[in-house]
C-alpha positions as CSV (number, residue, x, y, z in Angstrom):
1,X,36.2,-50.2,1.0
2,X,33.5,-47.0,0.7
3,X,36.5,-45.4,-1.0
4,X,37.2,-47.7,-3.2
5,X,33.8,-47.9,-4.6
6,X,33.8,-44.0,-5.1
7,X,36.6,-44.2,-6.7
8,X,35.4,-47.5,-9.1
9,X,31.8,-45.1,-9.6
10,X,34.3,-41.8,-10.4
11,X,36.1,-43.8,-12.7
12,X,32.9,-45.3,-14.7
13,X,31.4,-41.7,-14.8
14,X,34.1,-40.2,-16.5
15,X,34.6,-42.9,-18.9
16,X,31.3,-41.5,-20.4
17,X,31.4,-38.0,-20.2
18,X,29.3,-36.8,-22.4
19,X,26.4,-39.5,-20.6
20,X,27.2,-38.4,-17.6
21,X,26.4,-34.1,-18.2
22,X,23.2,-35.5,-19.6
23,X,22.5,-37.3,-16.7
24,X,23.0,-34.7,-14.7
25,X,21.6,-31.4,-16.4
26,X,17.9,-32.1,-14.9
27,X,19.2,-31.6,-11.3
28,X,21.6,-28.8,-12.2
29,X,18.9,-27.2,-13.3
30,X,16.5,-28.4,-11.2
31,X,18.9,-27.2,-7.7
32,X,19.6,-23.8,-9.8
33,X,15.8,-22.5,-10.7
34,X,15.1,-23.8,-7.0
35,X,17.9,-21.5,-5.2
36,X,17.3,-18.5,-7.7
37,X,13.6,-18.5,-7.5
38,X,13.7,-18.5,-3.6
39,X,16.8,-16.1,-3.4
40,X,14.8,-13.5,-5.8
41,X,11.7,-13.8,-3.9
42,X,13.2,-13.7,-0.3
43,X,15.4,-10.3,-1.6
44,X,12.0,-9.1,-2.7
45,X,10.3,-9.3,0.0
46,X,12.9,-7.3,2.0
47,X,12.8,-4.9,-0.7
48,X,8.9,-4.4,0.0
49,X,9.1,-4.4,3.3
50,X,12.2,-1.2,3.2
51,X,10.3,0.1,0.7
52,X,6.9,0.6,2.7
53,X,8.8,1.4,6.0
54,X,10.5,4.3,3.6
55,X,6.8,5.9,4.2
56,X,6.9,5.9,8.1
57,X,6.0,3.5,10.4
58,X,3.4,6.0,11.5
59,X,1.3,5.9,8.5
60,X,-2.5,4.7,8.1
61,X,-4.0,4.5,5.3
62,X,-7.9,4.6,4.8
63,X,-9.4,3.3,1.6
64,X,-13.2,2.9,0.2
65,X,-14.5,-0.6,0.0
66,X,-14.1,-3.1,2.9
67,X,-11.9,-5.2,3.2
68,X,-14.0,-8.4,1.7
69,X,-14.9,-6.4,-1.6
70,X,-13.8,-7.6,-4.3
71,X,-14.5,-8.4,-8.1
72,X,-18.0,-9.5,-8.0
73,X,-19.5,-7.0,-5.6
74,X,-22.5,-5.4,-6.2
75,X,-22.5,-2.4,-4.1
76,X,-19.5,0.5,-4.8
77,X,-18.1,2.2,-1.8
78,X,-18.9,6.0,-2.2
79,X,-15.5,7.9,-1.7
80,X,-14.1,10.6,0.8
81,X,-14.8,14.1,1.3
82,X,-12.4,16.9,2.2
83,X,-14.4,17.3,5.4
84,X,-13.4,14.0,6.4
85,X,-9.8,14.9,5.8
86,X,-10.4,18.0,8.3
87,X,-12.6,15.7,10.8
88,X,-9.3,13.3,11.2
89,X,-7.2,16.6,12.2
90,X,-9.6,18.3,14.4
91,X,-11.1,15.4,16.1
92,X,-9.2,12.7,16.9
93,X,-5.8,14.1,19.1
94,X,-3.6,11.3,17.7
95,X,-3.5,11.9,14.8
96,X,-0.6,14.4,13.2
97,X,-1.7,15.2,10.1
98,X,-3.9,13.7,7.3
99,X,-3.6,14.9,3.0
100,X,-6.7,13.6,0.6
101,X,-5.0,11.9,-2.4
102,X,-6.6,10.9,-6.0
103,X,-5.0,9.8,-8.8
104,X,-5.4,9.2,-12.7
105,X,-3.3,8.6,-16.1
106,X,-2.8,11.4,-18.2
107,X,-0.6,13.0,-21.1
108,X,1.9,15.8,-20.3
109,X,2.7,17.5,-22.8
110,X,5.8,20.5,-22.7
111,X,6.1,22.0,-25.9
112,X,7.2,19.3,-28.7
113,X,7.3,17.0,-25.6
114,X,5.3,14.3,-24.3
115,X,4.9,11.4,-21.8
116,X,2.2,9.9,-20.0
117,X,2.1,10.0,-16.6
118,X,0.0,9.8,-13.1
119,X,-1.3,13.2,-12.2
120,X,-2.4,13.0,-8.7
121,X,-4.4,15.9,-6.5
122,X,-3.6,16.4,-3.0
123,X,-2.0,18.9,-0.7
124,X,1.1,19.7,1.0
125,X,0.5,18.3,3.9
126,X,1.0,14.3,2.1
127,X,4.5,15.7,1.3
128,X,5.0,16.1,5.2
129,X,3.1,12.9,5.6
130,X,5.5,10.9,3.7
131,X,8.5,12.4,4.1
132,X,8.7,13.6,0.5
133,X,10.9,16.8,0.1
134,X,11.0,19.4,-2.5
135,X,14.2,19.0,-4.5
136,X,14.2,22.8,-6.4
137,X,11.1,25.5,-6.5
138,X,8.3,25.1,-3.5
139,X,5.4,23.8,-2.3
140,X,2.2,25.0,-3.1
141,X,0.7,28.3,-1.6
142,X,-2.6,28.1,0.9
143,X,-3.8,30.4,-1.7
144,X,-3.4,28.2,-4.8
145,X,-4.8,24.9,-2.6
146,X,-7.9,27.2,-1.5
147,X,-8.3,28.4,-4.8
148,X,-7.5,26.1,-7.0
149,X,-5.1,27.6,-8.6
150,X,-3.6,25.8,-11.5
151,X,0.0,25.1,-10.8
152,X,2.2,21.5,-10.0
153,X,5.1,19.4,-8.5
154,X,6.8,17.2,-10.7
155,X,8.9,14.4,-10.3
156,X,11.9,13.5,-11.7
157,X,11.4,11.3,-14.1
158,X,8.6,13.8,-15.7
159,X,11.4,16.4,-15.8
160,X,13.9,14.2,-17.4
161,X,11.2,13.5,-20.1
162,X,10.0,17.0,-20.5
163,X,13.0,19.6,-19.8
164,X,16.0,17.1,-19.7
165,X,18.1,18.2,-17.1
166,X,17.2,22.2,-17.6
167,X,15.5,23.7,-15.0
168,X,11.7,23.3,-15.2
169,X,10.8,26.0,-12.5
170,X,8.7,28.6,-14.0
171,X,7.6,26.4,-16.9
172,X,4.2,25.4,-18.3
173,X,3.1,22.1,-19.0
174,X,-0.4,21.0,-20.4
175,X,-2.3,18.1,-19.1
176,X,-5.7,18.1,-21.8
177,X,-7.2,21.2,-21.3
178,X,-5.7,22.3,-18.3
179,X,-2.4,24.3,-18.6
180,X,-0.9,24.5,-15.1
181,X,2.9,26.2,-14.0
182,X,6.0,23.9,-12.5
183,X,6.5,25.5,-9.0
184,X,8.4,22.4,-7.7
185,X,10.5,19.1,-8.2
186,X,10.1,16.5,-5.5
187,X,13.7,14.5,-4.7
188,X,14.0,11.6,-6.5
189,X,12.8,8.0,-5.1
190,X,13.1,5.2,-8.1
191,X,11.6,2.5,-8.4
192,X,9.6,0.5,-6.1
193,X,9.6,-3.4,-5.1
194,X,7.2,-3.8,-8.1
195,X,8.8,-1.8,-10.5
196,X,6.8,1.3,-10.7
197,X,9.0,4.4,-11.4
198,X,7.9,6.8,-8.0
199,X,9.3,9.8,-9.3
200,X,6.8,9.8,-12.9
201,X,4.3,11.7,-10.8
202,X,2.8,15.3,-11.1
203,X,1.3,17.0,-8.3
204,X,-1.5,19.1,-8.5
205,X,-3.6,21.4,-5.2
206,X,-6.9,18.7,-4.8
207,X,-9.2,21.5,-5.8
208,X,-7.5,22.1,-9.0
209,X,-7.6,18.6,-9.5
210,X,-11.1,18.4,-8.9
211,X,-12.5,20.8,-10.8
212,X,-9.9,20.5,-13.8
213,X,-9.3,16.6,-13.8
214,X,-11.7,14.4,-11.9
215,X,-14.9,16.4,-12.5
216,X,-15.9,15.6,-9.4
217,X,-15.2,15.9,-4.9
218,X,-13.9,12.7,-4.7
219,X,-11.5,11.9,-2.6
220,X,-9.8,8.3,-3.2
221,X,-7.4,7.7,-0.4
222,X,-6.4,9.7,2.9
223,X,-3.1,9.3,3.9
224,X,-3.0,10.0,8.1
225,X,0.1,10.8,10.0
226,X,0.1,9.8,13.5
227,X,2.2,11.5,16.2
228,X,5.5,10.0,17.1
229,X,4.8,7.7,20.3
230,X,1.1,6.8,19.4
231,X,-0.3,3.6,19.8
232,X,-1.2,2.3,15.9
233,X,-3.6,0.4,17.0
234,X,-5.4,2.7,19.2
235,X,-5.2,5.3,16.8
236,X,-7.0,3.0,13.8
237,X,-9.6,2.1,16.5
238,X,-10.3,5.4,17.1
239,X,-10.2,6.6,13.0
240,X,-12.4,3.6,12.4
241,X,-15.1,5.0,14.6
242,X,-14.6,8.1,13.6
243,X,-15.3,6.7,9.7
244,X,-18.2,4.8,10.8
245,X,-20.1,7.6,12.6
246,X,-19.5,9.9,9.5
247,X,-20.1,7.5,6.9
248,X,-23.3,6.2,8.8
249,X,-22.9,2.9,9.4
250,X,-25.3,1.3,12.0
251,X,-24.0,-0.9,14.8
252,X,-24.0,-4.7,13.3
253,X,-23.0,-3.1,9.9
254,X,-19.7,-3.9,7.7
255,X,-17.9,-1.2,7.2
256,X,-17.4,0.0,3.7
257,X,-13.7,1.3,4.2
258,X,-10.6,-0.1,5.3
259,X,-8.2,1.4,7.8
260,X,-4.5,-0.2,7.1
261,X,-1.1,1.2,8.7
262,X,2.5,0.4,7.1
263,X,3.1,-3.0,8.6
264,X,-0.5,-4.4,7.7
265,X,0.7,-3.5,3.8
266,X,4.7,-4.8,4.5
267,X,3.0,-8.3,5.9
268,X,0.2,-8.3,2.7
269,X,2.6,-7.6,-0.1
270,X,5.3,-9.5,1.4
271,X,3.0,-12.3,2.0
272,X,1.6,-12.3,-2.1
273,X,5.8,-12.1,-2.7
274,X,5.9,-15.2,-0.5
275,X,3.2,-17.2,-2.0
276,X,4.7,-16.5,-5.8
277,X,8.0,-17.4,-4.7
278,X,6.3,-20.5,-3.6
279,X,4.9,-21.0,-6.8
280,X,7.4,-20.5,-9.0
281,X,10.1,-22.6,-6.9
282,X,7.3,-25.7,-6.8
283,X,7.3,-25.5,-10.9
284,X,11.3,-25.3,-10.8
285,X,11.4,-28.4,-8.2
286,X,9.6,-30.9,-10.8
287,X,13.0,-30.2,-12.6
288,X,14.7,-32.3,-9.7
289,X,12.3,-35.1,-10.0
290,X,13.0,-35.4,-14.2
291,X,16.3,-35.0,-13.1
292,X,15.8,-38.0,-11.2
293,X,14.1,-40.0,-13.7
294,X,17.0,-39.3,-16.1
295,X,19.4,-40.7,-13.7
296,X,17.6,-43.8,-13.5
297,X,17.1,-44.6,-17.4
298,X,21.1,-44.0,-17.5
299,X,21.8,-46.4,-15.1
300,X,19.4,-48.9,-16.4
301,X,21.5,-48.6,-19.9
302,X,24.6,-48.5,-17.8
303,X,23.7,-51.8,-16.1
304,X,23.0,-53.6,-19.5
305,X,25.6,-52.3,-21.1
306,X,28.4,-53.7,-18.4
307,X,26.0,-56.6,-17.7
308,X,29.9,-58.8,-18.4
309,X,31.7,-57.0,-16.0
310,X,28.8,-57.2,-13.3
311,X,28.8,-61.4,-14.3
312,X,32.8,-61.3,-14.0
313,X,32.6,-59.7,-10.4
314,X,30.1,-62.1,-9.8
315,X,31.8,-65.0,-10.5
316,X,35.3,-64.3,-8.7
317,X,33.3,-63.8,-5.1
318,X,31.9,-59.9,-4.8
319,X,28.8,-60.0,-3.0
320,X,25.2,-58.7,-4.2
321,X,25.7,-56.0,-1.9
322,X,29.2,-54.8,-3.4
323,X,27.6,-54.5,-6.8
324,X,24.5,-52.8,-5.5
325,X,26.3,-50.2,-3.6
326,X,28.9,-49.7,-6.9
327,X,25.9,-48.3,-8.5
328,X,24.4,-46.4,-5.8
329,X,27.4,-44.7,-5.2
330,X,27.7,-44.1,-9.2
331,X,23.6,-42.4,-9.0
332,X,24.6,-40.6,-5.9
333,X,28.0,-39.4,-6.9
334,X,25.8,-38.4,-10.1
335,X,23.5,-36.0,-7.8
336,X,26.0,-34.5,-5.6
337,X,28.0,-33.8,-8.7
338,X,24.7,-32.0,-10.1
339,X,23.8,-30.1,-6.9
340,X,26.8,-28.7,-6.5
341,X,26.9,-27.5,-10.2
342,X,23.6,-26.4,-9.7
343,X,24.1,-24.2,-6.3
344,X,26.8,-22.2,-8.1
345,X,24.4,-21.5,-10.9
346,X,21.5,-20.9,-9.1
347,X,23.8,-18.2,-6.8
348,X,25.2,-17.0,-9.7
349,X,21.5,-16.4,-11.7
350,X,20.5,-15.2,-7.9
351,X,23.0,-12.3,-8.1
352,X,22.2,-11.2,-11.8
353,X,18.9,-10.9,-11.5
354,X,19.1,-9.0,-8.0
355,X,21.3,-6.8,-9.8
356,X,19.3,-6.1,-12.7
357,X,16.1,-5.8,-10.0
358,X,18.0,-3.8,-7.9
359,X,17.0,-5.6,-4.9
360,X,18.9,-7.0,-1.9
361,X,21.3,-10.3,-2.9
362,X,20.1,-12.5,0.3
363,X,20.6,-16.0,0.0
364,X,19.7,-18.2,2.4
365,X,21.8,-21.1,3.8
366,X,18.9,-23.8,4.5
367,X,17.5,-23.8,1.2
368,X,21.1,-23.9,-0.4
369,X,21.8,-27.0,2.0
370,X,18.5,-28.4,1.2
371,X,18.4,-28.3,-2.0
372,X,21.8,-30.0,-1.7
373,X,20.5,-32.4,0.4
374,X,17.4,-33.4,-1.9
375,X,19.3,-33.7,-4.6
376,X,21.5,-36.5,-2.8
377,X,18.0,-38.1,-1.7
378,X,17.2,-38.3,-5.4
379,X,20.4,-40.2,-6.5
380,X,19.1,-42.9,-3.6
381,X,16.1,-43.2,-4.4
382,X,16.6,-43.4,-8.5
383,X,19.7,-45.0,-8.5
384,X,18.4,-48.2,-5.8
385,X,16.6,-49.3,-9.0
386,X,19.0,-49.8,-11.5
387,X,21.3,-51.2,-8.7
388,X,19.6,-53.8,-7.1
389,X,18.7,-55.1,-10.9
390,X,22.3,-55.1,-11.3
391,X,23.1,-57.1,-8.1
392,X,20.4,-59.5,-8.9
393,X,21.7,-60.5,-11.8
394,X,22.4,-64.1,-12.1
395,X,26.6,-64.3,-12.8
396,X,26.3,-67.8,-15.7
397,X,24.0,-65.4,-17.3
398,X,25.7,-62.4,-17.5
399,X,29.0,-64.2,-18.6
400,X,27.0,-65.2,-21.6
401,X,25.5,-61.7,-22.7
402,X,27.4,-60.2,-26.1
């Protein structure tokens, strides 16, 4: 009997094609923007997370500001010292190594060549931090960090703009007023989970960078190595009182930095990649519920329009209950038909766009299943409608609709 009536529902929807895509296109796309979003997000997230661990699980960072400042605050964090940079080395035994780091945007500029990129200061000792090697030329000198000395390290994607694929060893390159000579090119990285291209960098000793570029002794970030077997959370205890002492903050006091290691920042930008996927996949689900609506207004028509044939069945003995579950099955048939149109797309979109992101394709089974699932549940619950109005019709009524 249940087969029957799928096969009476497959007929009816293909006897109006063209109805019956219509129908349908709100949960394709509905089930498709729902896999694709999640699928892009979850891929991105592993992405971060490979990305961050690229650094070393032995990492800490410490930044100015605590870690409830935010737009709004009144009082600024005042910034590191090189002497704090030296205190982390001497005095606190788990600790490996630590490099200052600063940053800003600038124009370099390479005879009738330009591009703007970040110029950052720091120090050899971040290149053995993060694991970053040299890929032709050296590091600097402990003359030219001492001094000041106005030479770089460039990346990649700064060579490729400036010298093409020529050599840039030896070269001068001028960043405003400060004219400074290529001693190295760091291996190339690419891009990171968000885009940013890590190899449009130039390197600079801090001191030149302070004196030449910042104008001041601030240092914006230290980047701390630990050694290999150390707890990381002993070790951040440890640099946090460290911190607090120098930076002279009293017992009961906030404190006005923030000590994070690699799997702090994996969980925090994973988790803002988690809540936007969220997002995004909540807009593309209000697809399924037009979807839904859409199949119910078609089967409303549907019903009026074979209101004879439902009189006809009627009359020669099918039950209430036959007709109503004709119809269901038609609305359900409907959704399935749309869910599984719309997991193929969405896979398909999935594997485009990790492709053109270059990020892990990493779909993931339950969401596929339930958006399968819901898009069944919709065809119940918009389809009972139209089909219990159908089986409620009275049979000496419908034989007399035109």
């Amino acid at each position: 009997m249940i087969w029957e009536t799928i096969r009476l529902a497959v007929q009816a929807i293909f006897r109006n094609t063209m109805r019956s895509v219509l129908t349908v296109l709100g949960i394709v796309i509905g089930v498709a923007a729902v896999i694709a979003m999640v699928t892009v997000g979850e891929g991105s997230s592993s992405q971060v997370t490979a990305d961050v661990e690229k650094l070393g699980t032995n990492i800490v960072m410490i930044m100015p500001g605590g870690m409830d400042q935010g737009p709004g605050t009144q009082s600024v964090a005042k910034a590191f010292k090189l002497k704090d940079v030296e205190a982390l080395i001497d005095q606190i035994g788990s600790v490996d190594t630590a490099a200052p780091y600063a940053q800003t945007s600038m124009t370099a500029i390479y005879g009738p060549e330009s591009t703007t990129t970040q110029v950052v200061g720091t120090d050899n000792r971040y290149l053995d931090a993060v694991d970053w090697p040299l890929a032709m030329g050296r590091a600097f000198l402990s003359t030219e960090e001492t001094s000041g000395r106005p030479v770089c390290i460039i990346g990649e994607t700064v060579r490729q703009n400036l010298f093409g694929n020529t050599s840039p060893i030896g070269e001068t390159i001028r960043l405003s007023s400060l004219t400074c000579e290529v001693v190295g090119l760091l291996e190339a990285k690419g891009a990171s989970s968000f885009g940013t291209d890590q190899d449009d960098v130039i390197g600079l000793p801090m001191k030149t960078f302070q004196r030449r570029i910042s104008g001041n002794s601030d240092v914006a970030m230290i980047f701390v190595a630990l050694r290999d077997g150390t707890s990381s959370d002993r070790a951040m205890s440890e640099i946090e009182a460290l911190m607090r002492e120098r930076r002279r903050i009293s017992e009961g006091e906030d404190d006005d930095f923030t000590v994070m290691d690699m799997k702090q920042i994996a969980e925090m930008l994973s988790g803002i990649t988690d809540v936007l996927t969220g997002l995004l996949s909540a807009v593309a689900a209000v697809s399924l519920l037009v979807g839904g609506i859409g199949i119910m207004n078609i089967m409303l028509v549907s019903v009026t329009e074979r209101t004879r044939e439902i009189g006809i069945r009627l009359a020669v003995g099918a039950q209430s209950s036959q007709v109503l579950m004709q119809f269901l099955v038609e609305a359900i048939v409907l959704s399935v038909i749309g869910g599984l149109i719309g997991i193929i797309l969405g896979l398909v979109l999935a594997v485009f766009a990790s492709n053109l992101m270059a990020i892990p394709f990493e779909p993931n089974p339950a969401v596929v299943g339930g958006a399968f699932l819901f898009s069944a549940v919709v065809g119940v619950i918009f389809g009972y409608f139209p089909a219990r109005r159908a089986a409620r019709l009275d049979p000496i009524e419908a034989l007399r609709h035109q």
